[in-house]
N, C-alpha and C positions, 0 to 999 in steps of 0.2 A: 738874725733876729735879736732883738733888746733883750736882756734880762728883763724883768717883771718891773714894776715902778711901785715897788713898797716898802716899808719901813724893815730892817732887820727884827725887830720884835715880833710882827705881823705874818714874817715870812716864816717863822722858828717855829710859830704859833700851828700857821696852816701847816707845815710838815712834819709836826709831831700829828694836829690831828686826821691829816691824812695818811700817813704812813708813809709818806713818798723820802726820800732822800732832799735834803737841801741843794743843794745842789742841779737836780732833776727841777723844782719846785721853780726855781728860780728862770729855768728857762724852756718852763713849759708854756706853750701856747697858751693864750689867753682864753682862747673859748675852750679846751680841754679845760681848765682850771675852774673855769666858769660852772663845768656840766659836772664838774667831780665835787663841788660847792655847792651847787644844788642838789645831789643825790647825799651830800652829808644831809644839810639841812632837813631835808624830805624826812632820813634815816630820824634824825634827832627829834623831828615833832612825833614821826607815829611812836618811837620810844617816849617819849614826856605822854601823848594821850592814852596809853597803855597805861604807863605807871597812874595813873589820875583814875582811869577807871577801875581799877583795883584796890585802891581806896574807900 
């Protein structure tokens, strides 16, 4: 399997904000990566609509 086709900035980025090891990051399956990318995002909006309605 390829490594990933991203930028080192991009990659440092995703694996601090996933937690995962660079390393791991770099040659994980693309649709593993995909669903763990969606489950941040998902995570990130209801935390921003939470913080909003408490406002």
């Amino acid at each position: 399997m390829r490594p990933l086709q991203i930028s080192p900035e991009t990659a440092v980025k995703l694996s601090e904000k996933l937690g995962v090891p660079l390393e791991h990051l770099m040659h994980m399956p693309q649709h593993i990566l995909m669903k763990k990318l969606a489950e941040l995002a998902k995570e990130e909006t209801s935390n921003s609509s939470q913080s909003e309605s408490k406002e």
